[in-house]
N, CA, C and O of each residue as an XYZ file, in Angstrom:
684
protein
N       0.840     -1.184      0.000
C       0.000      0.000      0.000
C       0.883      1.245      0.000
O       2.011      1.248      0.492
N       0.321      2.280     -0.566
C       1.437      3.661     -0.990
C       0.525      4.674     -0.057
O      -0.088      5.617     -0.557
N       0.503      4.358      1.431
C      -0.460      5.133      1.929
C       0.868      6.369      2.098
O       2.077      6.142      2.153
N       0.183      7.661      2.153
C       0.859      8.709      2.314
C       2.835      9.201      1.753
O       3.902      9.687      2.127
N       2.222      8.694      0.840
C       3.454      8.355     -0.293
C       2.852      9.166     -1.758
O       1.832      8.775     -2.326
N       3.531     10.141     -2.156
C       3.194     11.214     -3.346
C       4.015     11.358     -4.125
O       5.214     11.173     -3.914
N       3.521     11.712     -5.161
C       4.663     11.666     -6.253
C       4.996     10.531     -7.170
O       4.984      9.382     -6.728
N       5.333     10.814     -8.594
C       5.606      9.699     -9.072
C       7.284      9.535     -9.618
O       8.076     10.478     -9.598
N       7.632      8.110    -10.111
C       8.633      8.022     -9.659
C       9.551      8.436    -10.905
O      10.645      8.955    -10.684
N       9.101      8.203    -12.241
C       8.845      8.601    -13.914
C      10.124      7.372    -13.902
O      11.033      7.740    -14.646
N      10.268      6.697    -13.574
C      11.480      5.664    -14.010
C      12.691      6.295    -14.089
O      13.359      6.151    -15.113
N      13.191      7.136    -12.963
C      14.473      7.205    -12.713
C      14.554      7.663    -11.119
O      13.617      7.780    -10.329
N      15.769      7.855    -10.928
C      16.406      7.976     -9.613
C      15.522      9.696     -8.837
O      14.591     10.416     -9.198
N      16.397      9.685     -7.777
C      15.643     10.860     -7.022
C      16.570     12.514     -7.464
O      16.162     13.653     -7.239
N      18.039     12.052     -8.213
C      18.690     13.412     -8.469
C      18.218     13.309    -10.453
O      18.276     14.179    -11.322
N      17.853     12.085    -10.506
C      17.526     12.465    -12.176
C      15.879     13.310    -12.056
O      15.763     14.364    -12.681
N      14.955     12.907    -11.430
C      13.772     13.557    -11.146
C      13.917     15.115    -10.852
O      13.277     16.062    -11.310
N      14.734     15.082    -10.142
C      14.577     16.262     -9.546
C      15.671     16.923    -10.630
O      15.892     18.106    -10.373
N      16.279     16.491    -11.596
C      16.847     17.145    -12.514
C      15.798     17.598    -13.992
O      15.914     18.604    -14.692
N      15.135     16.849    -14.081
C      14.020     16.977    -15.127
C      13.050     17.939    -14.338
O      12.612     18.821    -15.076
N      12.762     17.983    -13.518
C      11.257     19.067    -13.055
C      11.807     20.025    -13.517
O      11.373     20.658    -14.480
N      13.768     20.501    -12.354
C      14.180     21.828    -12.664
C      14.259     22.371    -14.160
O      14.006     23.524    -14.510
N      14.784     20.980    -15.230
C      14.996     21.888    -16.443
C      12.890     22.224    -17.442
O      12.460     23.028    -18.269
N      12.344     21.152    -16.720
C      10.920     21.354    -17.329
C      10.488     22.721    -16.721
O       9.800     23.278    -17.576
N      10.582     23.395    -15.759
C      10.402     24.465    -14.931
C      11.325     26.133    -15.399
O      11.167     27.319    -15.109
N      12.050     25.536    -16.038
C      13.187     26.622    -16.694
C      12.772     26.894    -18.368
O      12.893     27.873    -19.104
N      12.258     25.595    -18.547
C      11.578     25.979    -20.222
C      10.636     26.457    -20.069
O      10.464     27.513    -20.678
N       9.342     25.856    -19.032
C       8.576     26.824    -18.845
C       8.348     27.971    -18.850
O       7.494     28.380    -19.636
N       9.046     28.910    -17.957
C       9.447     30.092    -17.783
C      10.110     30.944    -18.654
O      10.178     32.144    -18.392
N      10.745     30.348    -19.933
C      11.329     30.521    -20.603
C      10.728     30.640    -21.818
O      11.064     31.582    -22.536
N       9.540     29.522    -22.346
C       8.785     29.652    -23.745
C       7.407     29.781    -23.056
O       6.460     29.828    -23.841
N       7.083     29.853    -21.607
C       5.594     30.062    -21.056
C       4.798     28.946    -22.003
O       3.821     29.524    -22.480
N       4.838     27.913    -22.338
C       4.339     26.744    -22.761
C       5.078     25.719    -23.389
O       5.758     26.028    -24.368
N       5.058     24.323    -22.913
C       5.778     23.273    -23.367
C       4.819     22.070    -23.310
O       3.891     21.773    -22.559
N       5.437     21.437    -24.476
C       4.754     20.233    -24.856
C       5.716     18.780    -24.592
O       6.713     18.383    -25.196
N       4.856     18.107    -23.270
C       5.724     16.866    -22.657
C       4.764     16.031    -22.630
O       3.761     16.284    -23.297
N       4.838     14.833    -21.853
C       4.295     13.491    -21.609
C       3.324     13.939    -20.217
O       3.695     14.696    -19.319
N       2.012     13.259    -20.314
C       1.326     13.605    -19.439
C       1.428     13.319    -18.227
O       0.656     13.937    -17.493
N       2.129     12.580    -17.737
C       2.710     12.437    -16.209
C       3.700     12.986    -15.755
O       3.916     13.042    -14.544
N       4.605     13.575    -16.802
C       5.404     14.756    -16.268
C       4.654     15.953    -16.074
O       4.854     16.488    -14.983
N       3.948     16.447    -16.738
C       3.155     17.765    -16.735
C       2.159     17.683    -15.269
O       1.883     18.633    -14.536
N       1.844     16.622    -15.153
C       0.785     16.124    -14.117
C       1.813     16.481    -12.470
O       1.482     16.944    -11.379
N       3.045     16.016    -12.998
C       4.171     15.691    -11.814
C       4.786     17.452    -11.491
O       5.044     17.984    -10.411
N       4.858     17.944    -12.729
C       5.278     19.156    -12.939
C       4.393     20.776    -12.206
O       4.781     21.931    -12.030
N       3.068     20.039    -11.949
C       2.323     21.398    -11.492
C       2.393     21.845    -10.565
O       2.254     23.066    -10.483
N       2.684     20.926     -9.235
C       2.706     21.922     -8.016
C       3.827     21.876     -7.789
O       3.932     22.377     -6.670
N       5.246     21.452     -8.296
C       6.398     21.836     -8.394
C       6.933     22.883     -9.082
O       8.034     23.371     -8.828
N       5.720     23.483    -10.496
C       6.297     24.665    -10.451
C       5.388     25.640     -9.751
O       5.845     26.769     -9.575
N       3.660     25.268     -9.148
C       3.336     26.124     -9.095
C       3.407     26.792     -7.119
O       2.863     27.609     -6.375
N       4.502     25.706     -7.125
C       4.644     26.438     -5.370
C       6.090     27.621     -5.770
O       6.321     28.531     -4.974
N       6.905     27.468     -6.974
C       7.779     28.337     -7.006
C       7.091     29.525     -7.470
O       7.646     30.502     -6.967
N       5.685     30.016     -8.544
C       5.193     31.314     -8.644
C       4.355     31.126     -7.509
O       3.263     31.488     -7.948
N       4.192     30.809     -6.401
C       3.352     31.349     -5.374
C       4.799     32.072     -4.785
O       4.744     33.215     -4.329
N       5.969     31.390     -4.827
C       7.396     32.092     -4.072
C       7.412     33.908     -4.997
O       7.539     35.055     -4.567
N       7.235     33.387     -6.228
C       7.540     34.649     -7.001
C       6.333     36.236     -6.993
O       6.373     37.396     -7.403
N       5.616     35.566     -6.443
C       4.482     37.247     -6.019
C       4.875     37.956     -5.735
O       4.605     39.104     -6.089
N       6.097     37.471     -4.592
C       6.379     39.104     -3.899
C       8.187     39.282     -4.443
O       8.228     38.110     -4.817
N       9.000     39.575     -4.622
C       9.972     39.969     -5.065
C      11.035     40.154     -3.572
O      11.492     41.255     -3.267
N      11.178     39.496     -3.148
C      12.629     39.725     -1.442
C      13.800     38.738     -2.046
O      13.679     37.726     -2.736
N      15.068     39.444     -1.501
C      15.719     38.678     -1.636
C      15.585     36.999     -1.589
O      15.903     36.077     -2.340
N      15.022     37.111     -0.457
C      14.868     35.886      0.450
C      14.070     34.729     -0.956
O      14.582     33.758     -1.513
N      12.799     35.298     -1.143
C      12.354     34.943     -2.226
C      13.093     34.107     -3.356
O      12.808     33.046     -3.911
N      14.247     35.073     -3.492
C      15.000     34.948     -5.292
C      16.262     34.138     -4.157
O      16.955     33.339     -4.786
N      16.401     34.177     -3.576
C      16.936     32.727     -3.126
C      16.514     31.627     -3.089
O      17.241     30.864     -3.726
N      15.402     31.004     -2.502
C      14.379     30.197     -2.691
C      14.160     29.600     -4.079
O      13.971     28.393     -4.231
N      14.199     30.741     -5.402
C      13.969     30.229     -6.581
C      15.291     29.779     -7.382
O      15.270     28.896     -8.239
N      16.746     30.678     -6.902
C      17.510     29.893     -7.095
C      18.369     28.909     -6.221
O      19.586     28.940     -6.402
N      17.807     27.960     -5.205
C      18.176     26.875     -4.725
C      17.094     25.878     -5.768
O      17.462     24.889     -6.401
N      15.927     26.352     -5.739
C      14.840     25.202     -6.748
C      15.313     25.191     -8.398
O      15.199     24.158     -9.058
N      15.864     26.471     -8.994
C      16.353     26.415    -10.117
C      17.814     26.264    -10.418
O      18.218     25.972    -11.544
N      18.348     26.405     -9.717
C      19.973     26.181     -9.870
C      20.024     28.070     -9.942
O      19.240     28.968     -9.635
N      21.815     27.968    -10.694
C      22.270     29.304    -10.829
C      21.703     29.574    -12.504
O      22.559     29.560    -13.389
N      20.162     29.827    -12.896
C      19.903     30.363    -14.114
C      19.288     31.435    -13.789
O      18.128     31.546    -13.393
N      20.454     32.626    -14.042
C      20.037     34.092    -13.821
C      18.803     34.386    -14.595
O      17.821     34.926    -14.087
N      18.874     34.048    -15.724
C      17.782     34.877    -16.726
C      16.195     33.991    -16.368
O      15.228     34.745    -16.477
N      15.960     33.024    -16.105
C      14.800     32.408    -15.956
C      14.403     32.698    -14.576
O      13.244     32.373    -14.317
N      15.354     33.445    -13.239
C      14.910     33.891    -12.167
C      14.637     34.808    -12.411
O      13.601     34.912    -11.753
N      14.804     36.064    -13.114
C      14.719     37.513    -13.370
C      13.550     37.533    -13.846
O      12.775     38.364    -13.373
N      13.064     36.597    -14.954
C      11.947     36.403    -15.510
C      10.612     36.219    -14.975
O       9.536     36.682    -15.354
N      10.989     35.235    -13.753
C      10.132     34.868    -13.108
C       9.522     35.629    -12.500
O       8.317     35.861    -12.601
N      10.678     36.349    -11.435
C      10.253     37.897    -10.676
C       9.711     39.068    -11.199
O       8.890     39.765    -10.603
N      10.207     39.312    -12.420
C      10.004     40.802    -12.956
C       8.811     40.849    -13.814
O       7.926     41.704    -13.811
N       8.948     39.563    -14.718
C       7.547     39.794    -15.699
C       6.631     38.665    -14.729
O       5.942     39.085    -13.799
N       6.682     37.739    -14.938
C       5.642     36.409    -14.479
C       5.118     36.988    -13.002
O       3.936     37.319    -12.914
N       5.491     37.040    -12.508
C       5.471     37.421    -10.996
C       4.435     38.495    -10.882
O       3.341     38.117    -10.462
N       4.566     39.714    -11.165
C       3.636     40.520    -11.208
C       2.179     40.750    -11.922
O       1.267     41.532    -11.656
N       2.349     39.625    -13.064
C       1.236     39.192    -13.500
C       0.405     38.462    -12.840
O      -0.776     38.687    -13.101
N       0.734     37.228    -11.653
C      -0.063     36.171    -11.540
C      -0.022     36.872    -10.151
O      -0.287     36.050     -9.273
N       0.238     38.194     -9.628
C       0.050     38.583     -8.120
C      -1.575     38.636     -7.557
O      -1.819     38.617     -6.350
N      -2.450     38.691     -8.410
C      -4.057     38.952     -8.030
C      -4.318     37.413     -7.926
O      -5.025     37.027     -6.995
N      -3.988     36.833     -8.490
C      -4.329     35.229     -8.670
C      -3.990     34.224     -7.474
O      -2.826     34.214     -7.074
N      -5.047     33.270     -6.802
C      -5.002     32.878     -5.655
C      -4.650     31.687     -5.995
O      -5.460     31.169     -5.226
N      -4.042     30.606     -6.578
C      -3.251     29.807     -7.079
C      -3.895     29.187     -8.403
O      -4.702     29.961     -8.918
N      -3.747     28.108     -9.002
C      -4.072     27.707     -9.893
C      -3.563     28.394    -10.936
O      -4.415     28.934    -11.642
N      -1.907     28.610    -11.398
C      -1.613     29.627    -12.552
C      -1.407     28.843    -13.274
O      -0.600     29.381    -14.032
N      -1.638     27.470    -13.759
C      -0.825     26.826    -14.585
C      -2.043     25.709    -15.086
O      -2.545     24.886    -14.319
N      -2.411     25.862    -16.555
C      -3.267     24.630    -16.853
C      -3.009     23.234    -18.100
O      -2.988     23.505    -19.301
N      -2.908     22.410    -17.816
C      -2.550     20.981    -18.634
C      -3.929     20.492    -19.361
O      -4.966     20.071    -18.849
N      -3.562     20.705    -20.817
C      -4.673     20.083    -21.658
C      -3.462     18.951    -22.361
O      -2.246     18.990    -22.545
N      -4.753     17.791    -22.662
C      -4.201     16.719    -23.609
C      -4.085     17.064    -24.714
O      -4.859     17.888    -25.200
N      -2.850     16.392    -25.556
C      -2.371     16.716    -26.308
C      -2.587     15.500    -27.802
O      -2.272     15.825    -28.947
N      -3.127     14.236    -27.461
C      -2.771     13.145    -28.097
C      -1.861     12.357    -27.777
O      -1.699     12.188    -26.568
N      -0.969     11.618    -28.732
C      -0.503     10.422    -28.390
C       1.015     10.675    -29.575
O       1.177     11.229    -30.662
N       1.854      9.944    -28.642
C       3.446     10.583    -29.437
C       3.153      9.182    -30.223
O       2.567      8.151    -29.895
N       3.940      9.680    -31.612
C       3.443      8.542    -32.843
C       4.311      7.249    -32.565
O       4.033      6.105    -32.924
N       5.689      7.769    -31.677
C       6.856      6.490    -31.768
C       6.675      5.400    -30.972
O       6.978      4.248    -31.285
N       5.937      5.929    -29.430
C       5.498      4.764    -28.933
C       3.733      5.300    -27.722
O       3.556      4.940    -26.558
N       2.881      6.091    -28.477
C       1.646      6.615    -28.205
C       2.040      6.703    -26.692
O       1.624      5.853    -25.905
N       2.557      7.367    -26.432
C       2.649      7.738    -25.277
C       1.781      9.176    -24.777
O       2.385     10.197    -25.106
N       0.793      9.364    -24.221
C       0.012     10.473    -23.702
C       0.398     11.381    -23.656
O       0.812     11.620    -22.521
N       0.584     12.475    -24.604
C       0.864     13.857    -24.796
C       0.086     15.012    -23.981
O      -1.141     14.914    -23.972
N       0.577     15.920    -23.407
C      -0.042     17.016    -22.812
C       0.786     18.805    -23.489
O       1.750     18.779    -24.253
N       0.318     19.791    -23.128
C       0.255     20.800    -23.036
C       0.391     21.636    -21.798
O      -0.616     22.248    -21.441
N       1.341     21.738    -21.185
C       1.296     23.121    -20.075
C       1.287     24.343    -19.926
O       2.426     24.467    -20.376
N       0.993     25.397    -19.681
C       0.929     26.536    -19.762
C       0.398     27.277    -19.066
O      -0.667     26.836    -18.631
N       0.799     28.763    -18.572
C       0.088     29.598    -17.494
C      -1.340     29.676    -18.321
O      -1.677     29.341    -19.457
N      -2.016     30.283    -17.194
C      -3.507     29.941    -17.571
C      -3.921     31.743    -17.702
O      -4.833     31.956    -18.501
N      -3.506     32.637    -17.205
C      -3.280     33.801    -17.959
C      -1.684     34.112    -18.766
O      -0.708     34.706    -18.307
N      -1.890     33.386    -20.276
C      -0.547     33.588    -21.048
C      -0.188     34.623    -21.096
O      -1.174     35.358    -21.048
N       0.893     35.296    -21.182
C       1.342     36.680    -21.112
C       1.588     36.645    -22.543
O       1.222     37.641    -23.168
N       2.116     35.733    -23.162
C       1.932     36.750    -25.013
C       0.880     36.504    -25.605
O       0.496     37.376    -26.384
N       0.230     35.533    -25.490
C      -1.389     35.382    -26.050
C      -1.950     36.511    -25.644
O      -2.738     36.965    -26.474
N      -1.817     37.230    -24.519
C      -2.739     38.492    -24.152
C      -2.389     39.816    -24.828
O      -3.106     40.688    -25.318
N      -0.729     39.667    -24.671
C      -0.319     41.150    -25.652
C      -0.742     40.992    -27.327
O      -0.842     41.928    -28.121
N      -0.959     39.530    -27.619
C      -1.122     39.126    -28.956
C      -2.445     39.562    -29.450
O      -2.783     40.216    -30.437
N      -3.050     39.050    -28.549
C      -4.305     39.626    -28.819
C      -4.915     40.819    -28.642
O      -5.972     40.958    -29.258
N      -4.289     42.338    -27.510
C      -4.560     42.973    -27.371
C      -3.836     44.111    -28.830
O      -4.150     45.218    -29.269
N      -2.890     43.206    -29.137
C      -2.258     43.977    -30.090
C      -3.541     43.660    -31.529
O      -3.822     44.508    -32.376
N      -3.844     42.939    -31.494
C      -4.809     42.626    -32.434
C      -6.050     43.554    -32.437
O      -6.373     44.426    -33.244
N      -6.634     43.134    -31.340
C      -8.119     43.806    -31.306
C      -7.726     45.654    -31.683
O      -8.333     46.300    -32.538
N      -6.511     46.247    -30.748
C      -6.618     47.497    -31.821
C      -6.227     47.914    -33.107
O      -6.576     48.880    -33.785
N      -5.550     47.130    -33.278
C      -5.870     47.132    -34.959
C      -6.744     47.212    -36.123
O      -6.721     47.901    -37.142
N      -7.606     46.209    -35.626
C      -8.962     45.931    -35.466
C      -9.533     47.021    -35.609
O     -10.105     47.398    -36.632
N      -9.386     47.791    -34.281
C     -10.084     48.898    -34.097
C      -9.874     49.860    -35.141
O     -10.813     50.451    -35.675
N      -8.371     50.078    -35.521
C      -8.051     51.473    -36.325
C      -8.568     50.967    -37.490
O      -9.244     51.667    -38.245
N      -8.179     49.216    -37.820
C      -9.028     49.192    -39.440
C     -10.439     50.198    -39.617
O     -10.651     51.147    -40.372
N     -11.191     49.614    -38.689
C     -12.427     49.809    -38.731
C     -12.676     51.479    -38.925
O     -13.496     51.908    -39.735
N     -11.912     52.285    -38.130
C     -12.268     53.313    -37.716
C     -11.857     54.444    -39.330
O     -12.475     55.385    -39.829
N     -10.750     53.860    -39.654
C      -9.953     54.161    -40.805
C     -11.038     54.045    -41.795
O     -11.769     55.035    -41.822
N     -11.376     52.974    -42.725
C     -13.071     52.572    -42.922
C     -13.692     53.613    -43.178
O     -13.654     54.415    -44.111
N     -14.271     53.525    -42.257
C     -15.453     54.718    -41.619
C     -15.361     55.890    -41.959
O     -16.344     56.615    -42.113
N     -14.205     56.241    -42.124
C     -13.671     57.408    -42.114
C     -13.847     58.298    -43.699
O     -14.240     59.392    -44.105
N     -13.153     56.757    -44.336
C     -12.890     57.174    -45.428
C     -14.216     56.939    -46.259
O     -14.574     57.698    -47.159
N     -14.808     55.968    -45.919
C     -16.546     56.033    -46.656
C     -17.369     57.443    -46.236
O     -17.980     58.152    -47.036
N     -17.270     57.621    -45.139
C     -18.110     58.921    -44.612
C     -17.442     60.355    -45.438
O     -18.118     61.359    -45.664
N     -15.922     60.194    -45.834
C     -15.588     61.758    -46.558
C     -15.905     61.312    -48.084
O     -16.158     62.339    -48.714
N     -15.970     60.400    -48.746
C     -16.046     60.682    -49.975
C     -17.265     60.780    -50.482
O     -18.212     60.408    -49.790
N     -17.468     61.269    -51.709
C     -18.799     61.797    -52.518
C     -19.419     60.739    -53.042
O     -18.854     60.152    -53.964
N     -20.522     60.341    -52.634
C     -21.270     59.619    -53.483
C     -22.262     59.898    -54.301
O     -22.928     60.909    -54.083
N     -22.540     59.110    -55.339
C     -23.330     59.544    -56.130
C     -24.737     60.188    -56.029
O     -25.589     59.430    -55.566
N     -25.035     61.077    -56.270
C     -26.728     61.674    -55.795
C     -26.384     62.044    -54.526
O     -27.367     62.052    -53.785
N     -25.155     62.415    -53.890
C     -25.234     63.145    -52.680
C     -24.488     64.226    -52.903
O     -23.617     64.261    -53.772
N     -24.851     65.439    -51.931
C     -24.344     66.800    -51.912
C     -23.492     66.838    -51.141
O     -23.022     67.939    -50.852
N     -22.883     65.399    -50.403
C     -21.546     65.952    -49.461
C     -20.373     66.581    -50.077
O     -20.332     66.752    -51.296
N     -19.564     66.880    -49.420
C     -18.086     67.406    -49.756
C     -17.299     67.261    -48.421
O     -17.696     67.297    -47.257
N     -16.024     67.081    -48.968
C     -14.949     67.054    -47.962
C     -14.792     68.182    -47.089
O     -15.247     69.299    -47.332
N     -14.195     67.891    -46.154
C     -14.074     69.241    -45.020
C     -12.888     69.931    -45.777
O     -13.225     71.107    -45.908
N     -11.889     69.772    -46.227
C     -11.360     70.413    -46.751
C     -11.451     71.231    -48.275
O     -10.710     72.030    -48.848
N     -12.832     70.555    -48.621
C     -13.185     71.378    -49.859
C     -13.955     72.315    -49.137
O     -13.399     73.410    -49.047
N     -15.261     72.215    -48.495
C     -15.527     73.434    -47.653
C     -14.819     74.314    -47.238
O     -15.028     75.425    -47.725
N     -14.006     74.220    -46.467
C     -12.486     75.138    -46.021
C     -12.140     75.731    -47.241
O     -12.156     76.960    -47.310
N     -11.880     75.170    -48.051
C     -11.482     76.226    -49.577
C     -11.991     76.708    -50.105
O     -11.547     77.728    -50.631
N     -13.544     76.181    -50.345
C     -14.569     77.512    -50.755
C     -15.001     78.830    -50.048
O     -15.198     79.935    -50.552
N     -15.101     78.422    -48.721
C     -14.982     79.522    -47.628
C     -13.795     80.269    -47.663
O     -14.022     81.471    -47.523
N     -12.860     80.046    -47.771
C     -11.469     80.713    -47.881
C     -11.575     81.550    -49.486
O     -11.012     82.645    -49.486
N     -12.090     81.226    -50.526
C     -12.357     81.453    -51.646
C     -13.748     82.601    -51.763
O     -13.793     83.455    -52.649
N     -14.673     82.457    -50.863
C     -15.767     83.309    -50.631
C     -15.407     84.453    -50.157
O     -15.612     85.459    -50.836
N     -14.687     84.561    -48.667
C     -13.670     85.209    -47.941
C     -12.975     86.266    -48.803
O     -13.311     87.426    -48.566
N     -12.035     86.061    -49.791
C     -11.063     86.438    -50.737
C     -12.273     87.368    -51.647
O     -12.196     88.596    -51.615
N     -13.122     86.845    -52.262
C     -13.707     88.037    -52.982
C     -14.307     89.101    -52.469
O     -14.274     90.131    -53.143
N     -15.058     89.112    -51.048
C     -15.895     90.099    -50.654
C     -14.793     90.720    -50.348
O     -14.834     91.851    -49.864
C-alpha cells in the first residue's frame, strides 16, 4: 500500500527527477508553454506552481528560494520575478493549466500541453490585435463617410475650407 506516499517516480532515480522538473520548470518560464508526456506535466504542477506562489512578492529571500529550486539560471529567475510574478500577483493559485495533447506517434505515449492559464503573449497578442482591429475599422469609416457619393451633396471638409477661404477672398 502507498499510503501517504506522493509523487511519481517517472522511471528514474531521485537526483535524475529532480533534474528533469528543474529543467521542465526553466523551459517553462522561458517559452511560457511546453509540450511533454502527461505524467510529467501532471508531476510538474505543483512543483512549479509552489515556485510562482514564491515569485508574487519579489525579497531577496524569495530569489533565493527560486535559485536553490532552479539552480544558478540568472535569466529564468529575473523572468520569473520581474515579468511572471507581477502578472499572476491577483491570482489565488491555480496559474498553470494541462490540456491533452494526443498520443506521441513512436510509442503513443500520452501527450499534454502546459501553460500559465493567464498567457502573457497570447494576451499582448491579442490585445495587439483587437486594436488594430479597431483602427481598421475606424480608418473605414472614415474614409466612406468623406467621400462623394453619387446623388449626394456631401463634400470634404477640406473642400468646404477652400470655398470659404475662396468666398472670404472676394468680398
Amino acid at each position: 500500500m502507498k499510503h501517504r506516499i506522493k509523487g511519481r517516480k517517472l522511471n528514474r532515480n531521485s537526483s535524475h527527477r529532480k533534474a528533469l522538473l528543474r529543467n521542465l520548470s526553466i523551459s517553462l518560464i522561458n517559452f511560457e508553454r511546453i509540450k511533454t508526456t502527461l505524467p510529467k506535466s501532471k508531476e510538474l504542477r505543483p512543483y512549479f506552481e509552489k515556485l510562482l506562489t514564491i515569485s508574487k512578492e519579489d525579497t531577496l529571500a524569495n530569489r533565493r528560494l527560486a535559485y536553490s529550486v532552479l539552480g544558478n539560471n540568472i535569466e529564468a529567475v529575473n523572468k520569473l520575478f520581474t515579468v511572471i510574478g507581477p502578472k499572476i500577483k491577483n491570482r489565488n493559485g491555480g496559474y498553470t493549466r494541462i490540456m491533452k495533447y494526443g498520443f506521441r506517434t513512436g510509442d503513443k505515449a500520452p501527450m499534454s500541453l502546459i501553460e500559465f492559464v493567464d498567457t502573457i503573449t497570447s494576451e499582448e497578442s491579442l490585445t495587439k490585435k483587437q486594436t488594430e482591429s479597431v483602427k481598421i475599422k475606424k480608418t473605414t469609416s472614415e474614409t466612406s463617410s468623406t467621400k462623394n457619393k453619387k446623388g449626394s451633396a456631401k463634400k470634404d471638409i477640406s473642400e468646404l475650407k477652400a470655398e470659404e477661404k475662396a468666398a472670404g477672398a472676394q468680398e
